[in-house]
N, CA and C atoms as a LAMMPS dump frame, in Angstrom:
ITEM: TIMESTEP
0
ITEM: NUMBER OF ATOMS
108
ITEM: BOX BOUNDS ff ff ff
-5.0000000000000000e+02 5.0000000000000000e+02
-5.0000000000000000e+02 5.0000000000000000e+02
-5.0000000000000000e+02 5.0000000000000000e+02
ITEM: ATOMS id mol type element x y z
1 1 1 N -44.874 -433.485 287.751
2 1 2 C -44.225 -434.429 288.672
3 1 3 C -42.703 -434.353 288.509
4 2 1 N -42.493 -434.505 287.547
5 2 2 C -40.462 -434.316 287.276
6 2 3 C -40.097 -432.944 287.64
7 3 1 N -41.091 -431.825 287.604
8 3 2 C -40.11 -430.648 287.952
9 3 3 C -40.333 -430.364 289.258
10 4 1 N -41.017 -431.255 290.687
11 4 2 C -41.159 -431.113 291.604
12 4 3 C -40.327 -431.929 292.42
13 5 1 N -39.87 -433.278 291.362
14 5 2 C -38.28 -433.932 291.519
15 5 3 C -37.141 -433.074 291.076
16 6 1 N -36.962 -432.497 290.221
17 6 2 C -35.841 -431.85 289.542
18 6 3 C -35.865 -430.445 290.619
19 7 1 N -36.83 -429.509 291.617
20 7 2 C -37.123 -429.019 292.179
21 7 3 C -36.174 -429.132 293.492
22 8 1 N -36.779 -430.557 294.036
23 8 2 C -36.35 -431.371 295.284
24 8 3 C -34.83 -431.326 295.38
25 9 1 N -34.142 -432 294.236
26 9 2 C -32.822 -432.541 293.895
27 9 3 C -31.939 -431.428 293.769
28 10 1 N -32.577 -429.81 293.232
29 10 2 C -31.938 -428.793 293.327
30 10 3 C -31.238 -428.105 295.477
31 11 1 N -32.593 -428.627 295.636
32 11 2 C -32.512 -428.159 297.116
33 11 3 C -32.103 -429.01 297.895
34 12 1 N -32.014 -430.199 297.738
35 12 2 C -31.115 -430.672 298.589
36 12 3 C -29.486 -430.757 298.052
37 13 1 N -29.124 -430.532 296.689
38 13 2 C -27.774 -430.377 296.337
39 13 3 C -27.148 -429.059 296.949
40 14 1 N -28.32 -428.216 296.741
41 14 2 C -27.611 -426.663 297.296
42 14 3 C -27.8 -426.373 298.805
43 15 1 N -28.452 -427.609 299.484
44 15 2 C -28.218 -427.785 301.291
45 15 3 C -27.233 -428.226 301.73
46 16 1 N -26.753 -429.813 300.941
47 16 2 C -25.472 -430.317 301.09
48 16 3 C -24.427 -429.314 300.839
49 17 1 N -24.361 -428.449 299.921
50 17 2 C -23.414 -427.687 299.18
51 17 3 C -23.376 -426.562 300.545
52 18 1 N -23.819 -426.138 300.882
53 18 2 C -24.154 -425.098 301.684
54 18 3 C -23.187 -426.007 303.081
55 19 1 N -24.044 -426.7 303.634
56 19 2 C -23.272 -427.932 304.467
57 19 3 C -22.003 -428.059 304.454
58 20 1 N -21.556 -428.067 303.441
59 20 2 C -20.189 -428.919 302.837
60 20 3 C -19.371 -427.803 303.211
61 21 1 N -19.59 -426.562 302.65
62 21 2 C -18.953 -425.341 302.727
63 21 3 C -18.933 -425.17 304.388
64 22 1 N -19.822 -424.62 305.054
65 22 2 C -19.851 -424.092 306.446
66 22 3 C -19.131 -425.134 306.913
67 23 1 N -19.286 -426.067 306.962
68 23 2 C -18.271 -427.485 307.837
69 23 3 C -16.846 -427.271 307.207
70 24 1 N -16.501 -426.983 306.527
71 24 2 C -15.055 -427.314 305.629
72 24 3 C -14.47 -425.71 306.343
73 25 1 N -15.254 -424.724 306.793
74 25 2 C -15.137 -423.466 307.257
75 25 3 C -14.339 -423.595 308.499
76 26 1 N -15.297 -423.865 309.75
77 26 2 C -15.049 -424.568 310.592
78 26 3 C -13.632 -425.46 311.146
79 27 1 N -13.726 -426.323 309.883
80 27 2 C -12.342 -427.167 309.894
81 27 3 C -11.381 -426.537 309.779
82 28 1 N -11.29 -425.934 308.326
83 28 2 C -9.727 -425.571 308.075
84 28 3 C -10.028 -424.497 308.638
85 29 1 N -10.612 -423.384 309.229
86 29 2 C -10.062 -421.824 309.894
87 29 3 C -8.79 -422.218 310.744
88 30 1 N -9.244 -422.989 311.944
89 30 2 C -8.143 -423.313 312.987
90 30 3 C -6.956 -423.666 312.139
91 31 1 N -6.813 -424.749 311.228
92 31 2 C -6.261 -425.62 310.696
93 31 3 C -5.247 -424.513 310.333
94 32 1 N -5.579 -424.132 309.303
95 32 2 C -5.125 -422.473 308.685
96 32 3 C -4.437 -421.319 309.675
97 33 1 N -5.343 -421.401 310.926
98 33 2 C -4.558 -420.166 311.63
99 33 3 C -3.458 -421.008 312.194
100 34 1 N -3.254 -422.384 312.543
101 34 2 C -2.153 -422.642 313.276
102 34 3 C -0.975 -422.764 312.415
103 35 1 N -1.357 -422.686 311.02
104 35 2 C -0.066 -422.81 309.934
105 35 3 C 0.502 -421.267 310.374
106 36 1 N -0.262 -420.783 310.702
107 36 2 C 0.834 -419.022 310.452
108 36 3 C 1.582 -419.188 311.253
């Protein structure tokens, strides 16, 4: 039972994480190209 929680908690940290990244991508590219 705990390693099917400890399982769970892996995959949704590394979805958010995944999430977090591609969105933050998104944001600053433009953000970034209009500084040049």
């Amino acid at each position: 039972m705990q390693i099917t929680i400890a399982i769970k908690g892996a995959l949704s940290s590394v979805t958010v994480h995944s999430f977090a990244s591609l969105w933050w991508q998104v944001v600053a590219t433009p953000f970034l190209n209009a500084e040049k």
